[in-house]
C-alpha positions as MATLAB code, in Angstrom:
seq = 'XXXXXXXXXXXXXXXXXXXXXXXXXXXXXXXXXXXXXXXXXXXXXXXXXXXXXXXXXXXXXXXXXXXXXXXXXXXXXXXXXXXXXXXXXXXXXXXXXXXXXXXXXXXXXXXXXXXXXXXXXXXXXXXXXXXXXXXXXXXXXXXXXXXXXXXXXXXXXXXXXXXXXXXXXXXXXXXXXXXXXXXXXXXXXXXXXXXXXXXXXXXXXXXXXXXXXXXXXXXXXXXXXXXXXXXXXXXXXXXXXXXXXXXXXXXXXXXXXXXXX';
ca = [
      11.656  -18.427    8.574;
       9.576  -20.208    5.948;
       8.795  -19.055    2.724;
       5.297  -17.948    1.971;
       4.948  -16.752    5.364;
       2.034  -14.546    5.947;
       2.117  -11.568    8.187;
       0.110  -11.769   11.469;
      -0.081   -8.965   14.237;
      -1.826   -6.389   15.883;
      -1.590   -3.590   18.924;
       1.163   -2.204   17.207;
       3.104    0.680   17.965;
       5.598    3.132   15.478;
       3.214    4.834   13.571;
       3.551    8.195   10.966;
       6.115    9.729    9.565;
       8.079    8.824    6.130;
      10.105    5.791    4.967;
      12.388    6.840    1.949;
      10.155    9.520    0.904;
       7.341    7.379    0.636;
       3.994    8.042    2.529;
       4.048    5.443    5.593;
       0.321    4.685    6.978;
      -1.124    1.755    9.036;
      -3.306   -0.503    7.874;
      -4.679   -1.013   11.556;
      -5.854    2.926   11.469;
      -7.552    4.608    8.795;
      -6.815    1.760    6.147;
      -8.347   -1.008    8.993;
     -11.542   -2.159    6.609;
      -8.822   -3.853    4.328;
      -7.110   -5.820    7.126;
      -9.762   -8.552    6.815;
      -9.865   -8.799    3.115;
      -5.518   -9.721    3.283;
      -6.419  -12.257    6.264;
      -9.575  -13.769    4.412;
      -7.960  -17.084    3.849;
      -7.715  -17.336    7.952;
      -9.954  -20.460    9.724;
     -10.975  -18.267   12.694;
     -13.352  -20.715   13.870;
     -11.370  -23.768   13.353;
      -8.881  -22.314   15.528;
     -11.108  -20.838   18.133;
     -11.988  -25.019   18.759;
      -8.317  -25.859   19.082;
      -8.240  -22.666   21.508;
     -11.707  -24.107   23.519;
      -9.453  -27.635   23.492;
      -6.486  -26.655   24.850;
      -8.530  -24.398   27.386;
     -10.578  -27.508   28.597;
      -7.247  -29.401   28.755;
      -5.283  -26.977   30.892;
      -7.921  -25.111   33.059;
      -8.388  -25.381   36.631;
     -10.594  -22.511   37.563;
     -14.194  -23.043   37.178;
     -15.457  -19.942   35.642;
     -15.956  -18.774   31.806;
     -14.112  -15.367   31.843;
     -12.042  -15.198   28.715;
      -9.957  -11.539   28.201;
      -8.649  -11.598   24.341;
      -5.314   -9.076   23.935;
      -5.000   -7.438   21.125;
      -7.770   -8.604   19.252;
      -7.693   -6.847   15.865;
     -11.125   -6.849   14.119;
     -12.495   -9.608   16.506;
     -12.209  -12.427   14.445;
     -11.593  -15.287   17.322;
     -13.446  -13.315   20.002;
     -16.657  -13.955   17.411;
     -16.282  -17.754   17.693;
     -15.046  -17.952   21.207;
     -17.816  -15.909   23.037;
     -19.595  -19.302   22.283;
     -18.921  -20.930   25.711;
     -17.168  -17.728   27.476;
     -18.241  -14.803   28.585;
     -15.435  -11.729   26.209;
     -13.307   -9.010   26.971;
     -11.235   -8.094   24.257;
      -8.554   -5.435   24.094;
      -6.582   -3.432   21.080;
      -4.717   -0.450   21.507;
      -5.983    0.383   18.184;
      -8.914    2.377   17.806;
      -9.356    1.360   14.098;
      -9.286   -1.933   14.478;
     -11.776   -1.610   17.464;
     -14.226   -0.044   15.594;
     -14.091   -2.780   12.822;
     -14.624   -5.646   15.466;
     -17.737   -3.628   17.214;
     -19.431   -3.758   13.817;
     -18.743   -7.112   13.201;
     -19.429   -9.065   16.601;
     -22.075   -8.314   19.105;
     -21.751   -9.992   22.744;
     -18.689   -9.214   23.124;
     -17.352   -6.738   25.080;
     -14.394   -4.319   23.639;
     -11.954   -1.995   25.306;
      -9.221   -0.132   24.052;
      -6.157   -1.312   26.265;
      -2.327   -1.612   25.995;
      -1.056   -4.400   26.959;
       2.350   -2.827   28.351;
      -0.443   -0.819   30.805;
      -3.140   -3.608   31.153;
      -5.491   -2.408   34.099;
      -9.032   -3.819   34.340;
      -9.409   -4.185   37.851;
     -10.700   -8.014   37.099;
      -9.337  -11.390   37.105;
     -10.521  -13.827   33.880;
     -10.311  -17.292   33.854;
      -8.636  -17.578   30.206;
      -6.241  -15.007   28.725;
      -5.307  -15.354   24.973;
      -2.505  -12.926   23.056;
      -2.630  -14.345   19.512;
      -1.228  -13.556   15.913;
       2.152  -13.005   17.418;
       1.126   -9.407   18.926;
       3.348  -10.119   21.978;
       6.350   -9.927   19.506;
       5.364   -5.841   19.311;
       6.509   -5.297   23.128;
       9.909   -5.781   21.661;
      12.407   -6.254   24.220;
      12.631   -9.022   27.767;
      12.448   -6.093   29.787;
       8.828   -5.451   28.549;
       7.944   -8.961   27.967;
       8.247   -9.288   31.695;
       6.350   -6.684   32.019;
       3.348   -8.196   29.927;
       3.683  -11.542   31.400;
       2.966   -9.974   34.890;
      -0.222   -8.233   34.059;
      -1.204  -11.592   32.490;
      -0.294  -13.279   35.693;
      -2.456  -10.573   37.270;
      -5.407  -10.382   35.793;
      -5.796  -14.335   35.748;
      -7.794  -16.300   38.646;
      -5.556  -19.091   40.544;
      -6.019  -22.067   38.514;
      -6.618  -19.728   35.325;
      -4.414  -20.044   31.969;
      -2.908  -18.216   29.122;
      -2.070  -18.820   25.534;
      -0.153  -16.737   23.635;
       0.964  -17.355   20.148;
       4.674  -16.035   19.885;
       6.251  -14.286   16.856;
       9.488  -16.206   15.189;
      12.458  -17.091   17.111;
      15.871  -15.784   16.060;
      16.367  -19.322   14.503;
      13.773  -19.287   12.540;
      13.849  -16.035   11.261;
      15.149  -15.617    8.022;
      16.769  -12.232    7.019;
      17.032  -10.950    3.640;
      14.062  -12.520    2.375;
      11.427  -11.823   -0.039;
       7.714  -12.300    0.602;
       4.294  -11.338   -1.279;
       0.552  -11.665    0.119;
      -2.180  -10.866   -2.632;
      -5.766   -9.971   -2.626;
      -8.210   -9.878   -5.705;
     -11.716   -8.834   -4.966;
     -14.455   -7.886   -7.496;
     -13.599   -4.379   -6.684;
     -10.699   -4.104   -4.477;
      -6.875   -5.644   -5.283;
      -4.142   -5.713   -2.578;
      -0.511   -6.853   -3.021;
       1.896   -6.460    0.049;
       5.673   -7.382   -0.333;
       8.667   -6.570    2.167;
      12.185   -7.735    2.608;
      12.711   -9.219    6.217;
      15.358   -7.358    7.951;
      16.550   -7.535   11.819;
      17.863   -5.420   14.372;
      19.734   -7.182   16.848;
      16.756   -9.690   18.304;
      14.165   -7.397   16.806;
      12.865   -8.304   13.468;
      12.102   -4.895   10.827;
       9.405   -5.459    7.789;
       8.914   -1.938    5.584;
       5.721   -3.815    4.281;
       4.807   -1.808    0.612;
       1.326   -1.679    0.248;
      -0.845   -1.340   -3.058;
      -4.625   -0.823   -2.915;
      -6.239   -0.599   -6.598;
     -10.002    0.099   -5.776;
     -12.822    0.719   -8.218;
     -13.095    4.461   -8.642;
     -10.708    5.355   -6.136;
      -7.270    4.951   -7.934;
      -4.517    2.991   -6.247;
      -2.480    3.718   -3.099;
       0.854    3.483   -2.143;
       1.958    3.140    1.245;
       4.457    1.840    3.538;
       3.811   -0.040    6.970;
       6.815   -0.650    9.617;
       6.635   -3.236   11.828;
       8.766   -4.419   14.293;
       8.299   -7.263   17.021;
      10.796   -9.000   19.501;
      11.955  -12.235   18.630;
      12.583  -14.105   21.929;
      14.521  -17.263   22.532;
      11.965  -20.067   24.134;
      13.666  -20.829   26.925;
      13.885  -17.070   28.251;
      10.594  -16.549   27.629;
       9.463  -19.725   29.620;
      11.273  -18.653   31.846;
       9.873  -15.242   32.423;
       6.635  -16.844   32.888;
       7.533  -18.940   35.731;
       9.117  -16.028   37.223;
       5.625  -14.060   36.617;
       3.990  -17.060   39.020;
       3.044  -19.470   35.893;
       3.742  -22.778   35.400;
       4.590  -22.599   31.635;
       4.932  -24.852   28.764;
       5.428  -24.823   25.112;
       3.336  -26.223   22.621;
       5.190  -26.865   19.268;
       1.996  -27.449   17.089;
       0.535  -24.255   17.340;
      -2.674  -22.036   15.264;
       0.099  -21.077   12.701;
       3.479  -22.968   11.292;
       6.131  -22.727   12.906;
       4.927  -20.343   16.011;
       3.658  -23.117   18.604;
       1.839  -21.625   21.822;
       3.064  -20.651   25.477;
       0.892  -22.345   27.836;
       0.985  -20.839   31.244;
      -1.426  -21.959   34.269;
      -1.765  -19.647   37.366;
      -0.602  -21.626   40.735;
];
C-alpha cells in the first residue's frame, strides 16, 4: 500500500463503544458535516466523466437508470444525475442527510447493501470509494454481487471501485490526512493493521474548531481485502461478465467492470 494514501469509504458498519479508553465516534454519524472538509481535495466531477465514459463504453441497455451504493454525502451522484436519472443509497443516516442538503434531483434512500431491495432494475450500478471492502468477507461479497446482478437490466453494468488487495496492503504503516480551514482544523493519523484478509485502521481524530475546543476521537474501520481473481470470479458466478480495469478513479484500486448477459 502506498504511502500518502488517503482514506476512502462509506456504509460502514462497527460503530460505539471504546478503543483503549478513548471515546470512539463516526465521522459518518453525528461528526458527518466534517467528512467533506477531509475529502475537499477530491475531483468529483472529473471522475463522474471517466464514470459517464466507461458507462457509454460498456452499456448495452438503452435506458438512463443509474442506482449509486453507498453514496456518502452525494458527491458523484451531484455530477452524474447530469445524463441519468439517481438513486442513491447509504446505510448511514448522517451522511444521507448531508447529501439531501447538498444535491437536489436526486433521489436518496437509506439501504444496505448486504439487504439491497428496491423492487427495480437500473441500467448503471456504481459502488465507489472502496465501500464494498466494508462487507468484509467472500461469503458476503457474493452476497452483494447478486443483488447487483439483480437489480441491473440485461445488458446493464456495474462499476465498483475495490478497496486494496492483500498485496498491496501494507501493514504497520503510518499515515496522516490534514485539514486547515479558517475556522475548523482536522488531522487524522492511524497505523494500518490486518486481520487475516481484513484490513483494521483505529483512525485518531482531532477537530480544533473556533469556540468549540478540540475533540478527540477514535474511528474503526475495517474492509475485506479480496484477491482479483476471486472476486472476478464471483461476478461471473452472479451472471456478469466481469473485467478489471487497472487505471481506476484512485491509485492503485482499478475498477470491476461487470455487464449483465
Amino acid at each position: 500500500m502506498a504511502e500518502g494514501w488517503e482514506w476512502l469509504a462509506i456504509d460502514r458498519r462497527g460503530l460505539g463503544g471504546e478503543i483503549g479508553g478513548m471515546e470512539r465516534q463516526s465521522i459518518y454519524r453525528g461528526l458527518a458535516r466534517y467528512y467533506d472538509l477531509l475529502y475537499s481535495f477530491k475531483d468529483y466531477e472529473k471522475e463522474a466523466e471517466i464514470l459517464r465514459q466507461l458507462i457509454a463504453k460498456h452499456q448495452k441497455s438503452k435506458g438512463r437508470d443509474l442506482l449509486e451504493v453507498a453514496c456518502g454525502t452525494g458527491g458523484h451522484a451531484r455530477y452524474l444525475k447530469e445524463g441519468f436519472r439517481v438513486v442513491a443509497t447509504d446505510l448511514n443516516a448522517g451522511v444521507l442527510a448531508v447529501a439531501r442538503r447538498r444535491t437536489k434531483g436526486v433521489t436518496f434512500k437509506q439501504a444496505d447493501m448486504l439487504t439491497l431491495n428496491l423492487g427495480r432494475e437500473f441500467d448503471v450500478i456504481v459502488c465507489l470509494f472502496s465501500s464494498i471492502g466494508y462487507v468484509k468477507s467472500y461469503a458476503n461479497l457474493k452476497r452483494v454481487l447478486r443483488h447487483f446482478a439483480r437489480h441491473l437490466k440485461p445488458g446493464g453494468v456495474v462499476v465498483i471501485e475495490p478497496w486494496f488487495a492483500p498485496s498491496a496492503y501494507e501493514t504497520g504503516s503510518a499515515h496522516l490526512s490534514t485539514y486547515q480551514g479558517s475556522g475548523v482544523k482536522i488531522a487524522r493519523a492511524c497505523v494500518s493493521r490486518a486481520r487475516g484478509n481484513v484490513s483494521v485502521m483505529d483512525m485518531h481524530y482531532l477537530i480544533a474548531e473556533s469556540g468549540k475546543g478540540v475533540k478527540h476521537f477514535i474511528d474503526r474501520h475495517e474492509l475485506g481485502m479480496f484477491e482479483r481473481g476471486k472476486f472476478l470470479r464471483l461476478m461471473e458466478e452472479a451472471g456478469l461478465k466481469a473485467r478489471f480495469e487497472k487505471n481506476g478513479l484512485m491509485k492503485e484500486r482499478g475498477l470491476y467492470i461487470g455487464m449483465k448477459r
